[in-house]
N, C-alpha and C positions, 0 to 999 in steps of 0.2 A: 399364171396371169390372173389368176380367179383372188389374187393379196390386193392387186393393185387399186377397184374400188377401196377395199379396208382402207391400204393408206393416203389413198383422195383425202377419203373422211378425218385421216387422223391429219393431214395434211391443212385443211379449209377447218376442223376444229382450231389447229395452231394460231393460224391465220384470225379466226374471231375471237381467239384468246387473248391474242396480244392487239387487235383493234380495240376491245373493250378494255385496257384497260386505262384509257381515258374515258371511261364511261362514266367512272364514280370516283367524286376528291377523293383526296389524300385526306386524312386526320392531321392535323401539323398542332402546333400548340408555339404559343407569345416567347418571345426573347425575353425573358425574366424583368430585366431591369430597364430594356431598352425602351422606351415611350417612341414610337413611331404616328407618321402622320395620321396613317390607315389606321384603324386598328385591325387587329387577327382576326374578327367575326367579320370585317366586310372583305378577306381574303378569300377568295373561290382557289386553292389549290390542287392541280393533279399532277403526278409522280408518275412515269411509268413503270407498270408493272406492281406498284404499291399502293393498298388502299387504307391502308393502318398499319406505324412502325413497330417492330423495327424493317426498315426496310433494305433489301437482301441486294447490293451493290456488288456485281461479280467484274473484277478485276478483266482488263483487253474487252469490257463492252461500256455500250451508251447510254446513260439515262437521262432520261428529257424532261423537263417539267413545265405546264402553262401555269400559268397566274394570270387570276382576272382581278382587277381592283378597281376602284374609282377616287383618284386626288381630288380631296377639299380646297385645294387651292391650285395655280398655277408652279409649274415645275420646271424648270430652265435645263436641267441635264440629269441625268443617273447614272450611277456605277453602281457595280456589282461587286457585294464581297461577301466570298465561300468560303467557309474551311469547314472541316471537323473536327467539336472537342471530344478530345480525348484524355481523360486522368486532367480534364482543366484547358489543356496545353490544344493551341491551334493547329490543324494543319490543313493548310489552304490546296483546295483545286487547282491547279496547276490549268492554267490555258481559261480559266473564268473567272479566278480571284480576279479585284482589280481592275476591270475592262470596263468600258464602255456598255450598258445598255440597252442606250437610243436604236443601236442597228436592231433590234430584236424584240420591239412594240410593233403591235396592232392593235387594229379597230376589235370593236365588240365580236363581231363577224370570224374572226381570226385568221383572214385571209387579206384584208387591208391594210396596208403598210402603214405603220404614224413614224411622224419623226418629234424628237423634242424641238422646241419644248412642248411639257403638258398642259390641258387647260382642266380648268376646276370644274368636278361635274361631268367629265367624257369619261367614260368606263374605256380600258387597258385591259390587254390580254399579252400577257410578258412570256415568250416563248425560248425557250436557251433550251439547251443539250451540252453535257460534258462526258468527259470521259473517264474511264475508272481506270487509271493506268499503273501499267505492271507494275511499278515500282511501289504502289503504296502496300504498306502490309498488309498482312492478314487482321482484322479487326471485329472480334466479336461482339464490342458494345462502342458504342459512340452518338453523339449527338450533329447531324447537318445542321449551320448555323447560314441561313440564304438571306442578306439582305440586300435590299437597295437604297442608296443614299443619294443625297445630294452633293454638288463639288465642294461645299463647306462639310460636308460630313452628317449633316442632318439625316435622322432615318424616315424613311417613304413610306418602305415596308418592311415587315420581319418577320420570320417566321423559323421556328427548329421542328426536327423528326428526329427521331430515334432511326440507327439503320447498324446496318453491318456489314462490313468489307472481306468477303469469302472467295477462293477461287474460284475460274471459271472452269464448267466441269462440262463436257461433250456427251450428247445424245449421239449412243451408237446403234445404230439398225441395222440390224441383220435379217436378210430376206430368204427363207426358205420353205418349197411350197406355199402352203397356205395358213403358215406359223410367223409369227412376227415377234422376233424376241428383242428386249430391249435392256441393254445390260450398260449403265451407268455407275460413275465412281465412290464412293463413300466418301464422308466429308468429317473427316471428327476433329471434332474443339479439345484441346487440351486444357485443360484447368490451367490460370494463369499461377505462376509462382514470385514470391518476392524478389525482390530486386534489389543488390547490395550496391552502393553508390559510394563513394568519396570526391571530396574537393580532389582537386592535382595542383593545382595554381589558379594567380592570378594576374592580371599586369592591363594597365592603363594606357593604350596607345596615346592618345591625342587627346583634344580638349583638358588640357591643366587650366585654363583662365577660366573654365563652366564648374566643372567640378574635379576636384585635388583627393584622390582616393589612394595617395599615396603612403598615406599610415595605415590603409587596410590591407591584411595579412593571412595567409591561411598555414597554419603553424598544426604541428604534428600535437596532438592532444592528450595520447598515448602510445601504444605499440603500436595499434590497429585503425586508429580515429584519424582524422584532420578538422580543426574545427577552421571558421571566417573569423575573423576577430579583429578589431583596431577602428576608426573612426576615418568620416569621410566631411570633405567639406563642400559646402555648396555654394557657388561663390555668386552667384545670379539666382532671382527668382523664375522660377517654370511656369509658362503660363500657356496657350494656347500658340504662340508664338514658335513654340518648338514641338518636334514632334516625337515617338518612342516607338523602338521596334527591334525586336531580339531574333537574332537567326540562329540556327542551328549547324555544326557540322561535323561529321565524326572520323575517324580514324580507327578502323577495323583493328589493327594490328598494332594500335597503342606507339606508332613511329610516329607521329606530328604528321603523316601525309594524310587530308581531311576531304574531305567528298560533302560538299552540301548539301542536307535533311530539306526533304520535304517540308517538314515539321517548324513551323515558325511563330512568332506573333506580328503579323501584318504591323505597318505603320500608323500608328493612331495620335491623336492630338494627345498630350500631355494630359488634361484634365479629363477628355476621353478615357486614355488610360486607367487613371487614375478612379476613374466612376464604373467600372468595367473590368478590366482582365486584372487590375491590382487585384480590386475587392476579395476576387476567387483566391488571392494566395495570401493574403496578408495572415489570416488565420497561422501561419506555417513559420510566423517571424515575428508576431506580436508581442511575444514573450521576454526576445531576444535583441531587440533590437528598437530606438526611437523613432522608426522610418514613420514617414504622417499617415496619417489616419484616410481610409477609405473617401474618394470625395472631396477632398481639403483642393484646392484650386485658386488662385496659381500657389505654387511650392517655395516656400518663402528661404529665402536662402540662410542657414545655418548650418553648425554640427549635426552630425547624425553617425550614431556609436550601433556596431554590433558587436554583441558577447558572446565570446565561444557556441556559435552556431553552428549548428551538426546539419551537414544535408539530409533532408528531410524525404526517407526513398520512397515515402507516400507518392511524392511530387513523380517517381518517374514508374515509368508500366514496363511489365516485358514484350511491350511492341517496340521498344527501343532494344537496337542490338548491341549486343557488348564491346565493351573499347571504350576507345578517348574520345569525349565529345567535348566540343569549343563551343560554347555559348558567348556568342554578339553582341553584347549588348550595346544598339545606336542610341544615341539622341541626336536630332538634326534640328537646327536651323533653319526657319522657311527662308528658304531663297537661295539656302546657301548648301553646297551641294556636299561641303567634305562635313561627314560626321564625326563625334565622341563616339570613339570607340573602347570597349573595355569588354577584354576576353578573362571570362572565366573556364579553363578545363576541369573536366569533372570526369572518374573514371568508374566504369562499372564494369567488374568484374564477368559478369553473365549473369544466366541463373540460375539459382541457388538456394539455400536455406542458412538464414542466421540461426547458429547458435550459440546458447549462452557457456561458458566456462567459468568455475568457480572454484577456487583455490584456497585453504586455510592462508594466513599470513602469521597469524600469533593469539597467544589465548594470554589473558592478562584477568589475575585474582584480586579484585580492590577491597573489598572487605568482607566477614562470614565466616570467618576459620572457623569457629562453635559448630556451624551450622554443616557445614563443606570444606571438606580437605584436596586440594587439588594438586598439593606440591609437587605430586609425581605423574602430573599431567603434562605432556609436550607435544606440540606441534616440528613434524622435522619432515625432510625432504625427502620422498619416498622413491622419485625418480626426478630427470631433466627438468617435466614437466607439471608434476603434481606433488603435492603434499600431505602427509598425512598426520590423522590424529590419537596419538598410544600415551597410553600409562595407565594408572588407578587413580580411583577418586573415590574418597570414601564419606558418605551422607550421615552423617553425626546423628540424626534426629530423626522419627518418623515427619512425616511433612505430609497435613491437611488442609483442610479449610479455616484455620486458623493464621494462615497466610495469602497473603496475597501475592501473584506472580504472573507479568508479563515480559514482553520486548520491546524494546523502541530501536530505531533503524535510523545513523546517520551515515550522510556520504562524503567521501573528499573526490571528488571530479577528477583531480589531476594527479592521486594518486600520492598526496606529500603532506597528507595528516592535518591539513585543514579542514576540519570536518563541520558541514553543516548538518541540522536535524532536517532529518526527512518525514513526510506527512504518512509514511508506513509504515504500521504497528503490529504487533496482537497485541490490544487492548488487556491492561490487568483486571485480571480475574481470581477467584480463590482456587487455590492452589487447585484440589480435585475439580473441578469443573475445566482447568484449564489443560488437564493432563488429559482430560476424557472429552475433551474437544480437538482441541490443537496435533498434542503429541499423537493421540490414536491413529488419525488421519496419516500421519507422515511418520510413523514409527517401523514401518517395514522399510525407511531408510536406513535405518541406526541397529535395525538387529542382528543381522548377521557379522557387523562387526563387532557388539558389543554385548555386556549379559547384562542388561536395560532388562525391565519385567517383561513381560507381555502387554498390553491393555486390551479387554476383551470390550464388546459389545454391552456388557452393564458397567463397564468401568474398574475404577482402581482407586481406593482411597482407605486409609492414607497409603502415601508411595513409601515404601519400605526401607527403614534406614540398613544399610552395608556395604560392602565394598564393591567399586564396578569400574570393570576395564574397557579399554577401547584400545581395539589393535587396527593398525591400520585404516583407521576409520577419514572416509572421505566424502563429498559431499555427488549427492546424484542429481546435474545439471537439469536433467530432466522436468524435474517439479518449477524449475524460475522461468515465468515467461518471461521471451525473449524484449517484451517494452521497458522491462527492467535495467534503467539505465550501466554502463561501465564506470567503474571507478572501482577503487578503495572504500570498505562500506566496513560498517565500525556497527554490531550487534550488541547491544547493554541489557542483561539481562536481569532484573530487580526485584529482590523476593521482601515483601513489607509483614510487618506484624501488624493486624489487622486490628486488635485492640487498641494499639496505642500508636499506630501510624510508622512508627518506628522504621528505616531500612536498615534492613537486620543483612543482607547479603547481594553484594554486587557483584560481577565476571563481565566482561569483554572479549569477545570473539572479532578478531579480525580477519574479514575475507576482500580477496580479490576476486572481482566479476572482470571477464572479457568478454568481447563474441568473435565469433570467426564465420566463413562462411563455408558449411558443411555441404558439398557437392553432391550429386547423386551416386550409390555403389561403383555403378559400371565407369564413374569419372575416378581417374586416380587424382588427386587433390596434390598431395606432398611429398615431393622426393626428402629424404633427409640423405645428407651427405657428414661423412665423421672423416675430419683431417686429423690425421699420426702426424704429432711433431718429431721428430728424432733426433735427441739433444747428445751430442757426441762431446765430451770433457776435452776443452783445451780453448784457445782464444774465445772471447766471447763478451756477451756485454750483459747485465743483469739492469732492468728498468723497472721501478715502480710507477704503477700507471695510478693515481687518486681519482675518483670519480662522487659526485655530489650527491649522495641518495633523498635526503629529504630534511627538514629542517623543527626543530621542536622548540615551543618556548612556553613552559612549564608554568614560572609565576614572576612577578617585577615590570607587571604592566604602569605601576607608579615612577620605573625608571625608565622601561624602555616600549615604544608602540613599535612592535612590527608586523604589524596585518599585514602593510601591503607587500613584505618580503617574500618571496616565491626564488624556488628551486625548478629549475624547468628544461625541458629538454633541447640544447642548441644543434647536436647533429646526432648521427646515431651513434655515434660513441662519447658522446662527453654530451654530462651536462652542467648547467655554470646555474649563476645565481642573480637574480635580478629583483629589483624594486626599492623601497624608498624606508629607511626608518627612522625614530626621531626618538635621539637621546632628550628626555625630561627634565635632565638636572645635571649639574656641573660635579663630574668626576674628581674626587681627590681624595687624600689618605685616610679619610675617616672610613672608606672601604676598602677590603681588599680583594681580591679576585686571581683565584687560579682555576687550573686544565686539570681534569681527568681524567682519564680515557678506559673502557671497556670495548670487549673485543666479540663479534658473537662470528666462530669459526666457519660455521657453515651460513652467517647468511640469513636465519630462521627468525631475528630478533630474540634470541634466547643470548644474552649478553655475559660473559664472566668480567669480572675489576681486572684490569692490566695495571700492572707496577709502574709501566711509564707513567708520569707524571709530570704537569709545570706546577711547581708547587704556590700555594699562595702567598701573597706579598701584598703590603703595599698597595694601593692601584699606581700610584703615579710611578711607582719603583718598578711594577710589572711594566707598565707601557714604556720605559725607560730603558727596560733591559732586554725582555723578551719581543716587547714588539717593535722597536727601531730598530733591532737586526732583521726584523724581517718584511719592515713596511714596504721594501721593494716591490715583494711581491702582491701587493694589493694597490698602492696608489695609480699606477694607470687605467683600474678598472674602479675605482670608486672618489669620493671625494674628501676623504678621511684626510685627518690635516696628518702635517710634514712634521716626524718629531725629530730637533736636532741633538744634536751629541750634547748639549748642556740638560736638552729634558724639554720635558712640557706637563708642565702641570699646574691649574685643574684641567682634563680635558674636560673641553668645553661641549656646554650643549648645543644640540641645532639639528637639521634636518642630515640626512647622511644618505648617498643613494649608490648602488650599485647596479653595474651593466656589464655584462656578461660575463662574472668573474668565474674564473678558473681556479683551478691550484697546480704552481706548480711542482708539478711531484721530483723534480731534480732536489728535492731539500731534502726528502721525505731519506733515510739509509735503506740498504734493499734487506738490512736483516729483520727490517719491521715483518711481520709475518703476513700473509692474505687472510682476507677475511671484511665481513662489515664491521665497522669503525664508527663506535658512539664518543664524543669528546663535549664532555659535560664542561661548562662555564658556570661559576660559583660566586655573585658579588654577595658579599659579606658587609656588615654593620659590622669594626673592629669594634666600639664599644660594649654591642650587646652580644656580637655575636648572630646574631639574627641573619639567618640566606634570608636575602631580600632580592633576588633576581638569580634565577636559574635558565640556563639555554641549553640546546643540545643540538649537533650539528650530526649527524650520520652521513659518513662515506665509503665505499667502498675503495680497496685498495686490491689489485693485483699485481701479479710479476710476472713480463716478457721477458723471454730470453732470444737474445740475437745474436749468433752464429756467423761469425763473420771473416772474412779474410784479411787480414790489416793490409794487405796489398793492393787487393782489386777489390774491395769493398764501398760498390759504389751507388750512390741511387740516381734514380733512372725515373726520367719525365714520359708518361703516357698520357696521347691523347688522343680519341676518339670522337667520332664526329657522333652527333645527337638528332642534329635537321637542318635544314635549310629550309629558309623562308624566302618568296618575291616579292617586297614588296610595293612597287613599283613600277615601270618601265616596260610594258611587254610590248609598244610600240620597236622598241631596241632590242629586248631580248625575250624569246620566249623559251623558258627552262618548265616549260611544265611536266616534260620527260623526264627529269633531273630526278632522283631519289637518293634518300640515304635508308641503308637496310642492313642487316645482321648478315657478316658473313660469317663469323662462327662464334662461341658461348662469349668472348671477351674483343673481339673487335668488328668495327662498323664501316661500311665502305659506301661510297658513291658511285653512282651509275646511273647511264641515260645518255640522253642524247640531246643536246640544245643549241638554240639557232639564234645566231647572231646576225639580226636584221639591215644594219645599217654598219660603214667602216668607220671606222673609230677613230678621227686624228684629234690633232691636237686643239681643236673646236672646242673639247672636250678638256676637262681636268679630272683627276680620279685621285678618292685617298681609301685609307681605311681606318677605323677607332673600334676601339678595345673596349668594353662592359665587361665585370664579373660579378658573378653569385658567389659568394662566399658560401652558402649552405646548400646551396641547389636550389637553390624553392624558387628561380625567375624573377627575384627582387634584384634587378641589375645596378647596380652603380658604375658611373664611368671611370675608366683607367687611365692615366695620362700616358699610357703606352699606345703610339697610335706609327703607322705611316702617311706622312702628309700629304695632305692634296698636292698635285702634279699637273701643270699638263698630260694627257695621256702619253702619247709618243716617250717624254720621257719619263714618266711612270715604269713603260716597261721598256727602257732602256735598261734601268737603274737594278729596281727591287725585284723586278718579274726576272729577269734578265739573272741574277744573281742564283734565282732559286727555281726554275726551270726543269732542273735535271730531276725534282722533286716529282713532277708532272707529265715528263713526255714518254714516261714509260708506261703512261696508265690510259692516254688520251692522244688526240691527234691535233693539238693546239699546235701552232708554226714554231719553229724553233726562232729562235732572235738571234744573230749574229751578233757581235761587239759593234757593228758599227749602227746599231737597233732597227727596227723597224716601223714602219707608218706609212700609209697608215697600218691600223689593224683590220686585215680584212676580214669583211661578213663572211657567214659562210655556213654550213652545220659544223658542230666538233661534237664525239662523243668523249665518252671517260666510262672505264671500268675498271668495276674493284678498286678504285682509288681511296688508298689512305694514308694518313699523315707520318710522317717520318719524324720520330717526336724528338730526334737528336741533333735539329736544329731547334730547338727548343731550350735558353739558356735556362739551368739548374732554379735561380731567383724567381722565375716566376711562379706565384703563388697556386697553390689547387682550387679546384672550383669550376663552376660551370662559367665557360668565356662564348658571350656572343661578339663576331666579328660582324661591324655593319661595314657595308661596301657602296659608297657613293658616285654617283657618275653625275658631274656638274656640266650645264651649258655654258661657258666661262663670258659669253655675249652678254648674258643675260644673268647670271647668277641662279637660276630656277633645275634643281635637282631632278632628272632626267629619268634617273633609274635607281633603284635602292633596295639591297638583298642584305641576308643576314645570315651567317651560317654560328651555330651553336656545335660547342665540340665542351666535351668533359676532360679537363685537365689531374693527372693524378700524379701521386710516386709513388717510388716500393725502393726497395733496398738490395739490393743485388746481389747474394753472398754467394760465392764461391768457394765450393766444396774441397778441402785440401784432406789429401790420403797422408798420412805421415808416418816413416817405418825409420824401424832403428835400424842403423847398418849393423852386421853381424860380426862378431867378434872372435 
């Protein structure tokens, strides 16, 4: 008994602990930008428990804060709006954002009730309390943003603190004799780590008559990238009139089922907006895009174009957990209650660590033989996934400071040898100064593959002319920070005679940069899987597959402009060709033009001459012969004119554009050999002789072999469900139980339980209509394959009625006899493991991603009742069956 004074005291200390600590304000500091009535020096604020941030918010408790102020003028109503920034990004209180608070002023006194409105000159003492609840994360840095506004949005008052969101951690006392031991949990902060982000899609619900963002695109950039790209239109001016506001929601397990984020940007005036939470991000898009300027108010309605925009994982923190998040983004209408809606997914892996990959591509000698012998230098494939750098080179000259030698760095983005110069160098220097700077530093990369000198600590001059090998030599990722953008990056190496200016020796190094995201040890990252084909001699089918690797055009910019031509990637196995080019001048015999083809086996750009050949002719004789046998194949994808069986010729000039051309490889014979395929184009001047226009097209060609039974040799339609959406009607239906989910590596089932609120007769009409993706990427177009609206009743007379047996072994939906039913009665029904039987699925229809939207009409009224959407991946495969074949015995 002899503790229990101790803990009175430790008891009544607690107790004046926590009374005092309204004793002493809070430190708080001004909302940056925001001009408020009050200013921050006539704010008297206190924080429980906080007298200077950051202040220590422990998640399942309450913190209170008074504020005393005095309005300059009269006040008619106040709301309260809370959030915390975090990395920029809002996330509001939950139960304070938003509210009213009138119910929560007093007098000076702080025990006399005031209600609004305010008068000018009464001092206010604004008393609230909220709650830190479970859900919000863990948060070791953030900004409280507390203000009070008025019902037009004006600010009253404002005020930010620094704080932090940690868990709640329990005092445990243990009472023995006259020992008081107090054993408490530890709290440790993990250092935050990067965060790898990508676009997933994009798609425009509603509002087409405010803004039409239907040319904006998020398109595959490379292996690993997705950029935003395409143009949006704005068809009304923004002006105060409307309002903005982006929710958040995610999906843990990357299925489309989405759980609403705390994490939001509250609804604010357009030009609000725009003077405010724009500001903080514009920086992230300024580069990339026309979007208006900070402040501009109202937003004048025109184009506004974004350029391959890369999500920018500055923008997201690892307080966001990994998955699929949906970002909302509204604009609303005052008065009018259904918004513009336009969901962007965006997918993050977890967290992680980028890193960089760097790959030789090809080494290229343009002028210097005197100086540098490289012939028996090569770039070759060393494994799947790297390359390497072997042979000799032998240095003709000693090399001093009677030269000059640096690097300049351009990049192609898209990986197709359109290369822009880049602003990053090593600046040219003489020769030894550059070796005893540069090379020194980074020459423990190059040694042990190579017998390079040494460079010591006083240096090396001149560099020693004789021979030197490089085995195996490959580049250590290590040294390239990871801000160094992906692409195709093109190294020019330039050595000048210093006396006379002269470039005495040039070399080109082609490397490929990637990043990936390198996981921690104990995470296994990569299963790699190796399929054995086993090609057994006897029926079978041989296919060449042509694929479009990148496009080169050397010189005959007087005849032909094709910047805007682009080679690009349509799905992940073919890529096609797009864009616009414009013939200069009128085609006719005074040139002539043929094909030559080089072959480079493995792929490396190290290219041999192949003997196939279109030989030259003619121009009008070539396009006569060679290419009206084959204009088939290009006139549905471009706009090349029609050449008939008497000829065409001059071909004419003018603009000429292609979309999404292909090749098809049915022309191509299967004894062409594998490999990448360079096919040089040659126009010729017949009088002087003079190449006046060279091109080169590079593709790759492989050969599948298909194994098949000419009997039962059949393909076969698969198709898996992807998700379902509600988007309407939960008066009539509630499926929020409903899920679709992986039931094993290749098919996807339904399951749940959903309640049908109301019976269903013929009050009702019901249809369904067809959308496909061609690519997958949620750019839908409609299909004119649909089942028509109905009456219900006989809706499922007819269509439900027919395909039933598809359903009632997976779910407990009513059977429907021939003579139908109606109405439909309410009722719960569940479904499990349900999935689609794809062999009522006729062969015609196309692959791709099909969302089915499902409408239920008031047929009284015309007004659409209820509206769901189920998405399923439509595919084929080829079906071959295995035949054993034995010789009878003799």
């Amino acid at each position: 008994m002899k503790s229990f004074p101790t803990l009175a005291v430790i008891a009544i200390f607690a107790v004046v602990c926590s009374l005092n600590a309204f004793a002493q304000a809070t430190v708080v500091e001004s909302c940056g930008a925001t001009r408020s009535l009050v200013p921050i020096e006539e704010n008297v604020v206190e924080i429980s428990n906080c007298e200077k941030g950051p202040c220590r918010l422990k998640r399942r408790t309450s913190v209170s804060i008074n504020q005393k102020f005095t309005p300059t003028e009269d006040v008619k109503s106040l709301s309260t709006t809370v959030f915390a920034k975090i990395v920029g990004l809002p996330l509001p209180f939950v139960g304070v954002d938003g509210t009213s608070a009138c119910p929560y002023l007093y007098a000076e006194d702080g025990t006399t009730k005031l209600e609004c409105p305010l008068k000018a000159g009464v001092p206010v003492v604004y008393k609230r309390s909220f709650d830190v609840l479970e859900i919000y994360p863990k948060i070791p840095s953030m900004t409280i943003h507390w203000e009070l506004q008025t019902k037009s949005g004006r600010s009253i008052t404002c005020f930010e603190v620094p704080a932090k969101i940690v868990m709640f951690h329990t005092l445990i006392v243990t009472v023995h004799t006259i020992h008081l031991f107090g054993l408490t949990q530890a709290m440790v902060e993990l250092p935050a780590v990067p965060v790898y982000v990508m676009y997933e899609r994009f798609q425009q619900n509603n509002g087409s008559d405010i803004l039409d963002a239907s040319n904006l695109r998020i398109r595959k950039f490379n292996r690993t990238l997705t950029v935003f790209d395409g143009t949006l239109e704005l068809l009304r001016d923004l002006d105060n009139s409307y309002a903005f506001s982006i929710l958040l929601s995610y999906s843990t397990l990357g299925n489309n089922q989405f759980i609403r984020s705390p994490f939001r940007i509250p609804e604010q005036h357009v030009c609000t907006f725009f003077n405010t939470t724009y500001r903080d991000y514009y920086k992230f898009y300024r580069n990339t895009t026309n979007l208006p300027e900070p402040g501009e108010c109202p937003i004048a309605a025109r184009q506004f174009y974004v350029r391959n925009k890369v999500l920018d994982s500055k923008l997201i923190n690892n307080y966001f957990q990994p998955g699929l998040w949906r970002v909302d983004i509204l604009i609303l209408k005052r008065g009018n209650q259904q918004p513009l809606v336009i969901a962007l997914a965006l997918f993050l892996p977890g967290d992680g660590l980028l890193r960089v990959m760097l790959d030789f591509d090809r080494y290229e000698m343009v002028n210097g033989t005197e100086y540098i012998n490289m012939e028996k230098f090569r770039v070759r494939k060393y494994n799947r996934t790297l390359s390497a750098m072997n042979g000799t080179g032998v240095v003709l000259v000693d090399l001093d400071n009677r030269f000059m030698f640096g690097v300049d760095f351009a990049r192609s983005a898209q990986g197709n040898n359109q290369f822009n110069a880049y602003p990053m160098k090593l600046a040219s220097k003489p020769f030894c100064e550059f070796i005893n700077q540069y090379y020194r530093e980074y020459q423990h990369l190059f040694l042990k593959y190579t017998n390079l000198p040494f460079v010591s600590e006083e240096g090396l001059c001149p560099f020693p002319k004789g021979t030197y090998w490089a085995k195996d030599a490959h580049i250590d990722t290590s040294s390239i920070p990871p801000v160094v953008p992906e692409g195709l990056w093109r190294c020019t190496v330039d050595m000048v005679e210093r006396a006379t200016g002269v470039l005495i020796s040039r070399s080109l190094m082609y490397v490929r940069l990637t990043k990936e995201l390198a996981m921690y040890p104990f995470v296994l990252t990569t299963a790699f899987a190796t399929a054995l084909i086993l090609i057994v001699p006897g029926d079978g089918l041989l296919r060449v597959i042509l694929d479009f690797d990148r496009w080169e055009v050397y010189n005959g910019s007087a005849f032909f402009n094709m910047e805007k031509f682009r080679v690009r990637k349509y799905n992940r196995t073919l890529s096609v060709m797009n864009g616009t080019g414009v013939l200069l001048v009128d085609l006719d015999n005074r040139y002539s033009y043929g094909v030559h083809f080089a072959r480079s086996a493995q792929g490396n750009n190290q290219f041999n001459a192949y003997p196939m050949k279109l030989a030259s002719k003619p121009f009008c004789e070539f396009i006569n012969q060679y290419y009206r046998d084959y204009q088939h194949l290009f006139l549905k994808y471009t706009n090349l004119p029609f050449v008939p069986e008497e000829g065409l010729c001059p071909f004419p000039k003018g603009t000429y554009w292609a979309k999404d051309a292909h090749i098809d490889s049915s022309v191509i014979p299967v004894v062409v050999p594998e490999g990448l395929w360079r096919c040089t184009t040659d126009l010729t001047d017949t009088e002087t002789g003079e190449l006046v226009a060279r091109v080169a097209l590079l593709v790759t060609a492989v050969i599948a072999f298909y194994q098949l039974d000419p009997s039962a040799g059949l393909m076969k339609v698969i198709v898996d469900f992807d998700r379902w959406e509600h988007i309407n009607g939960s008066d009539i239906f509630n499926v929020e139980k409903l899920r679709v989910r992986k039931y094993n590596r290749t098919l996807s089932v339904l399951n749940g339980t959903g309640v049908l609120l109301v019976d269903l007769s013929d009050k009702y009409e019901y249809g369904l209509s067809f959308a496909r993706s061609a690519q997958g990427n949620s750019q839908y177009d409609a299909y004119p394959m649909k089942l028509a609206s109905r009456p219900f009743c006989e809706f499922i007379k007819t269509h439900y009625h027919d395909y039933q047996h598809l359903f009632l072994n997976f779910t407990n939906l009513p059977f429907v006899p021939d003579e139908g039913l109606c109405p439909f009665p309410k009722g719960e029904y569940w479904v499990k493991d349900a999935y689609i039987d794809s062999s009522v699925i006729p062969i015609v229809v196309p692959e791709g991603f099909w969302r089915a939207t499902t409408e239920l009409r008031l047929i009284a009224t015309g007004e659409i009742v209820a509206r769901g959407a189920m998405y399923v991946k439509l595919t084929k495969e080829i079906v071959a069956v295995t035949m054993l074949v034995t010789q009878p015995k003799t």
